[in-house]
C-alpha positions in Angstrom: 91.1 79.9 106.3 94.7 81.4 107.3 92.9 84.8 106.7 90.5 84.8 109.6 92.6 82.5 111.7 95.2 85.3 111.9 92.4 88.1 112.3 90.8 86.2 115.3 94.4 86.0 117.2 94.6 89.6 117.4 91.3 90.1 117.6 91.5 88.4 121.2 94.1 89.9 122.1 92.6 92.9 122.0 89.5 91.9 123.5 91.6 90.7 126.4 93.3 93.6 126.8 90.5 96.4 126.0 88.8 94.1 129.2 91.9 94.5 131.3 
């Protein structure tokens, strides 16, 4: 569960940023 938890934080991040 801690596996894809951590994946999806950066994964956001990056979306957020790759958006910006």
């Amino acid at each position: 569960m801690a596996i894809p938890l951590v994946h999806m934080l950066p994964n956001s991040i990056t979306l957020v940023l790759d958006g910006s």
